[in-house]
N, C-alpha and C positions, 0 to 999 in steps of 0.2 A: 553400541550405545553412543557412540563420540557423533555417526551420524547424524541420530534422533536429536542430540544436544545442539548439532549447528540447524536441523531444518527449525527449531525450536527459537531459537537464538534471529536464526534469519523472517521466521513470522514474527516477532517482538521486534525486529526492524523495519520492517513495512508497516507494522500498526502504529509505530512509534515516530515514525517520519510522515504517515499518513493524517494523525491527528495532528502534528506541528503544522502541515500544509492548511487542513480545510478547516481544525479549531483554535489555533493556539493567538495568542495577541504577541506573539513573536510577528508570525506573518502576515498581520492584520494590515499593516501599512502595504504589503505586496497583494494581498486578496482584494485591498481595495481600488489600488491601481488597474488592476485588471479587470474589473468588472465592466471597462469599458469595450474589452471584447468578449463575444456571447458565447463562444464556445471553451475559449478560457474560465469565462467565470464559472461555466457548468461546471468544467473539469476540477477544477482548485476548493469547489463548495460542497462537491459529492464525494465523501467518504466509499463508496465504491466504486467511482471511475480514478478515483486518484491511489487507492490500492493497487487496482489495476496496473497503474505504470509507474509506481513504486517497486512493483513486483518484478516488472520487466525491467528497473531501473537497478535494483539489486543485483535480478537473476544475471544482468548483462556485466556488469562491473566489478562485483564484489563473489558472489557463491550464487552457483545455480544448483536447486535441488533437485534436480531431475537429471543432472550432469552423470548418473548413471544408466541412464536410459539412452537406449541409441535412437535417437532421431537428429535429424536436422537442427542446426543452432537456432534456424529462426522460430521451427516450432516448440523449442522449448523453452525462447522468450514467451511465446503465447502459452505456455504453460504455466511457466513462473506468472505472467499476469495473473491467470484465472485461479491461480494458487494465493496470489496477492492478495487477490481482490475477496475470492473467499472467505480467508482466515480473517480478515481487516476487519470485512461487515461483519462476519457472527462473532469477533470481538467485542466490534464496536457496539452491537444488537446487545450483550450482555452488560457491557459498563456505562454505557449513557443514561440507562432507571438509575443505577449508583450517582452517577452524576451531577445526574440536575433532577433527582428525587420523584421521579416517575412512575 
């Protein structure tokens, strides 16, 4: 159960670092600084390329949920990503009608 509680815990960290990155008016002064390069701005405005490497940003520093699976460190950054990124969008897919009333 303590598992279930931190992959739980570590998806509510990436949704939650993911929306301050591409919605929140905390980093609006840094989203808009950056628009002046185009692959940055993609990255920082898309709710699923920035999961993405939130997920790889967690998995790398803080808890990686796949740390029981034997593979390679670096393929279970790209797991942690495509785990990120996963959870973030079909979160974000569910709370944004809440949101902004859609």
């Amino acid at each position: 159960m303590d598992y279930l509680v931190s992959v739980f815990v570590w998806i509510m960290a990436c949704y939650g670092m993911s929306t301050i990155i591409v919605s929140s008016v905390i980093f609006e002064p840094v989203r808009n600084s950056v628009t002046k390069i185009a692959y940055l701005h993609k990255l920082i405005n898309c709710m699923l390329c920035t999961g993405f490497w939130v997920g790889v940003f967690w998995g790398g520093l803080f808890w990686d949920p796949f740390s029981k699976i034997e593979a390679p460190y670096a393929l279970r950054l790209l797991f942690d990503g495509c785990f990120g990124a996963a959870t973030t969008w079909l979160i974000y897919l569910k709370v944004y009608p809440l949101m902004y009333g859609k």
